[in-house]
C-alpha positions in Angstrom: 54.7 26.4 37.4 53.0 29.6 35.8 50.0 30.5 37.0 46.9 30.4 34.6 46.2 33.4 32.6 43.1 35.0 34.2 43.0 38.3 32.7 39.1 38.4 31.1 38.6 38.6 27.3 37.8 42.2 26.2 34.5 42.7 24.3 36.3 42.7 20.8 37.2 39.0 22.1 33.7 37.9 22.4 32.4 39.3 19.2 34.9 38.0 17.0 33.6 35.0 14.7 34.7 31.6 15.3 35.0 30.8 11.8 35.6 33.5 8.6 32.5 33.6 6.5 31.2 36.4 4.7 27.5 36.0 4.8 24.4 38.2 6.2 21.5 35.5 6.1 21.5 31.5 6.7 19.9 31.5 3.4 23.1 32.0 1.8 24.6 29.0 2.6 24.0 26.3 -0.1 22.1 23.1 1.2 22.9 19.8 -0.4 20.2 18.3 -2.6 21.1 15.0 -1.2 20.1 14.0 2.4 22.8 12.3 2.7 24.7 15.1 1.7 23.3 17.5 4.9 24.2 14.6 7.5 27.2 15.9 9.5 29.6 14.6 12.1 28.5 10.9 11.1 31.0 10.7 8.2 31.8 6.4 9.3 27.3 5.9 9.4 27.4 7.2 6.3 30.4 5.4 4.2 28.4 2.5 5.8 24.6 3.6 4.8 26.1 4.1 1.3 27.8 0.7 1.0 25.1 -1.1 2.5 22.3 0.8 -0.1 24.9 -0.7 -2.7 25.0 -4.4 -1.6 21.6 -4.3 -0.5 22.0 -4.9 3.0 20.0 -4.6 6.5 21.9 -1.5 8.7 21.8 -1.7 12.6 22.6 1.7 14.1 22.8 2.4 17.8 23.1 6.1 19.4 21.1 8.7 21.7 18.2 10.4 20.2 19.0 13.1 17.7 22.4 11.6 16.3 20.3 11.3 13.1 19.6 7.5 12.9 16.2 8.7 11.4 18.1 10.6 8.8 20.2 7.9 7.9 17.3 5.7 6.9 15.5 8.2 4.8 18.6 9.2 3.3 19.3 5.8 2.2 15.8 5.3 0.1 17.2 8.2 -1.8 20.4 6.4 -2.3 18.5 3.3 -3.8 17.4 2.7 -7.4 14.1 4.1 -8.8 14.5 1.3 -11.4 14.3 -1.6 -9.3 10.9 -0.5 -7.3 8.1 -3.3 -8.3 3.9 -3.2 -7.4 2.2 -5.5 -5.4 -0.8 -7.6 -6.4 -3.3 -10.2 -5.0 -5.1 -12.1 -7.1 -7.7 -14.7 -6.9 -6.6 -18.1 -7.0 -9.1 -19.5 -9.1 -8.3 -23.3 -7.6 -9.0 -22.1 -3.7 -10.5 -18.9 -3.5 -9.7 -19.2 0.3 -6.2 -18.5 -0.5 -5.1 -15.7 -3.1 -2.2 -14.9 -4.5 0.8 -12.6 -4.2 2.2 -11.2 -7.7 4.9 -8.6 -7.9 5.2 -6.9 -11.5 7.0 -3.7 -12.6 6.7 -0.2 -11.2 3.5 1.5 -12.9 2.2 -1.9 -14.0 0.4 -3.2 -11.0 -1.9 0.4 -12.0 -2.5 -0.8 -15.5 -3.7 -4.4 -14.4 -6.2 -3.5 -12.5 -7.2 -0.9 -14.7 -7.6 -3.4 -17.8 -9.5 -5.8 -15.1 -12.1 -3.0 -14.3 -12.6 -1.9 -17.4 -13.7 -5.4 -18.8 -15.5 -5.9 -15.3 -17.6 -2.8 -16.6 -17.9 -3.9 -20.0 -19.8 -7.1 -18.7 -21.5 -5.5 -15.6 -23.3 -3.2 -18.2 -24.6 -6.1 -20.8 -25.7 -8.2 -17.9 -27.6 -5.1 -16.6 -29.6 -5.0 -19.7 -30.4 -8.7 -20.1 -31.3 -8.6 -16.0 -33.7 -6.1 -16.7 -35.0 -7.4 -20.1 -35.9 -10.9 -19.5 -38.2 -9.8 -16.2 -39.8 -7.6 -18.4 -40.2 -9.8 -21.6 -41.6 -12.6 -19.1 -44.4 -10.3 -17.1 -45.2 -9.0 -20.5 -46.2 -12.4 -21.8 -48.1 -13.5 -18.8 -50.5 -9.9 -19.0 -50.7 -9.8 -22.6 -50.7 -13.3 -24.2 -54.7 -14.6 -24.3 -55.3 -17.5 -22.4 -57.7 -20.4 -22.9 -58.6 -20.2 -19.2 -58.7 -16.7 -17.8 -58.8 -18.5 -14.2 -55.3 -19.5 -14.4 -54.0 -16.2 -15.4 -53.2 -15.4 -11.2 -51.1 -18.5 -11.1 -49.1 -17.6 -14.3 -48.4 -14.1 -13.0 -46.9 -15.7 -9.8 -45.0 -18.0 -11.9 -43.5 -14.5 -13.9 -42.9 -12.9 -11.1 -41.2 -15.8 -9.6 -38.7 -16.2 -12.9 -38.3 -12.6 -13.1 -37.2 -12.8 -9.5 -35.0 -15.5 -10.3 -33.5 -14.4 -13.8 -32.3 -10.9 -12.1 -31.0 -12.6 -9.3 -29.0 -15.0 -11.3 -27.8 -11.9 -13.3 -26.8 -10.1 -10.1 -24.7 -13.1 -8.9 -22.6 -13.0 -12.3 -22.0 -9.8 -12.0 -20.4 -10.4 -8.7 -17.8 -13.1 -9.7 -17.1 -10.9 -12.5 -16.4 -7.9 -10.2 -14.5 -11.1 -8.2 -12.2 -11.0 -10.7 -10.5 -8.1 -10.4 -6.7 -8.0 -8.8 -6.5 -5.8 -5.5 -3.5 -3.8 -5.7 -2.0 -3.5 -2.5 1.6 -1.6 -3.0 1.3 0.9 -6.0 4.9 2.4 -6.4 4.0 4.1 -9.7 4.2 7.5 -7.8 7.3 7.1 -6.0 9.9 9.1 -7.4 12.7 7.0 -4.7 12.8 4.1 -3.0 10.2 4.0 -0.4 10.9 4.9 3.3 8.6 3.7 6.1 8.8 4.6 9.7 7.6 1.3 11.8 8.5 3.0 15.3 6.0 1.4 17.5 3.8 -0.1 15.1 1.7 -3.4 16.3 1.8 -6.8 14.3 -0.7 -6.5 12.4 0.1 -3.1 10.7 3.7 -4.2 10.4 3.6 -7.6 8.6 0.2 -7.1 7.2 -3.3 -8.8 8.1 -6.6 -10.2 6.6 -9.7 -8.7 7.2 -12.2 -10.2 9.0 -15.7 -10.8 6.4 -18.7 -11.5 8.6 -21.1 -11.7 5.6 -19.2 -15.6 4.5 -21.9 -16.9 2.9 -24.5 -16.4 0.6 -22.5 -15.2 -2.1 -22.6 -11.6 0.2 -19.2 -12.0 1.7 -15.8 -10.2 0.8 -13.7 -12.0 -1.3 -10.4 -13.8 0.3 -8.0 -11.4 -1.8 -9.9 -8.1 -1.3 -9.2 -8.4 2.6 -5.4 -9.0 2.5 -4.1 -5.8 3.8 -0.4 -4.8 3.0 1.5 -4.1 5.9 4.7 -1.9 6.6 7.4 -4.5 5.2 5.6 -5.1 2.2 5.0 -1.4 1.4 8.8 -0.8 2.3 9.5 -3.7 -0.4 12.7 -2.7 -2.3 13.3 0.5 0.0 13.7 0.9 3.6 11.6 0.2 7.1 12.8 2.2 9.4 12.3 0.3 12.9 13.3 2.8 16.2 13.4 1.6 19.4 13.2 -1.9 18.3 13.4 -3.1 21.6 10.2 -2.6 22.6 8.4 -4.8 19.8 7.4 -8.2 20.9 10.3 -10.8 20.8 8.3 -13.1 18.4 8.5 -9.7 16.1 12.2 -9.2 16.6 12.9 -12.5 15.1 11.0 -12.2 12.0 12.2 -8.8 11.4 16.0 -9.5 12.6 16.4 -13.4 11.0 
């Protein structure tokens, strides 16, 4: 049996390039537009992250940190249709204004909706502004100025202006809130998204993961938050056609795991 060669590589040996390139900088080497494109030494993660961005379909992955799991995910928003991306909207439920609604329209047109609901909101918030301010003032002009047939009742009739020009605004300020009511909260605007989104949820809590509701401690009086202005969106509805990237899912509650996994 020969013995191993043991002789030590001369200094032309360790200089010499592993591979034959002919470039100066790392600039010259051309960089895929795609992400998926720059993932390398995963080529079976990604024949399956482009399949499953294809069939629409959920994508376990399991390595050590820094295999590119992360990379993956993002690259797979990019993989999916811009076309298919849709906004989010709650609405007032006219019926029980306890419990809104969820509408999903096209991409862009969740924007306009609430646009066209402001605008008219405006429209009527500025006429009843006017008449608020009118009436009071027509009614404390009548009781100064109009003679009366006894001057000793004049105090009482200025209470009773004041008191309907107190009323009249306040009536006027209360339309103006259900009109302001009215308008649709948009909670996942994807009119700026030029891909599919991508959301990391690594470590996020509940609440911020499958959304909450506000808490209104002003309920009553016609002061309180309306029920569909205190949805919040959480990270699965503003991954909605894209991806929600979950690391480590693991540590998440177990209640969590099952809604996310089933």
């Amino acid at each position: 049996m020969s013995k191993p060669n043991s002789k030590k590589p001369s200094s032309g040996d360790v200089d010499e390039p592993l591979i034959d390139v002919n470039i100066d900088t790392t600039a010259e080497i051309p960089v895929p537009t795609r992400l998926i494109d720059q993932v390398l030494g995963q080529e079976k993660a990604v024949a399956l992250v482009k399949k499953a961005s294809i069939q629409r379909r959920n994508v376990l992955l399991i390595g050590e940190p820094g295999t590119g799991k992360s990379m993956l995910g993002a690259a797979m928003a990019e993989l999916l249709p811009r076309e298919d991306l849709e906004d989010i909207l709650c609405v007032p439920n006219r019926k029980d204004t306890n419990t809104p609604k969820i509408v999903t329209v096209g991409s862009g047109e969740g924007r306009r909706i609430v646009d066209r609901y402001t605008e008219k909101s405006a429209k009527g918030q500025n006429l009843r502004m006017i008449l608020s301010l009118i009436i009071p003032l027509a009614v404390m002009l009548y009781v100064i100025f109009v003679p009366l047939r006894d001057p000793d009742s004049r105090p009482l009739l200025v209470l009773t202006g004041l008191f309907v020009s107190f009323f009249s605004f306040l009536m006027m300020s209360q339309l103006r809130s259900r009109q302001e009511n009215l308008v649709p909260k948009l909670l996942v605007d994807t009119s700026q998204q030029t891909h599919a989104p991508f959301n990391d949820a690594t470590g996020a809590h509940a609440g911020a993961l499958l959304g909450d509701v506000r808490h209104d401690p002003f309920q009553s009086g016609g002061l309180g938050t309306p029920a569909h202005e205190r949805v919040e969106a959480g990270l699965i509805h503003k991954s909605h056609k894209g991806v929600l990237y979950c690391d480590e899912i693991g540590t998440l509650a177990m209640r969590t795991q099952q809604q996310l996994l089933t």
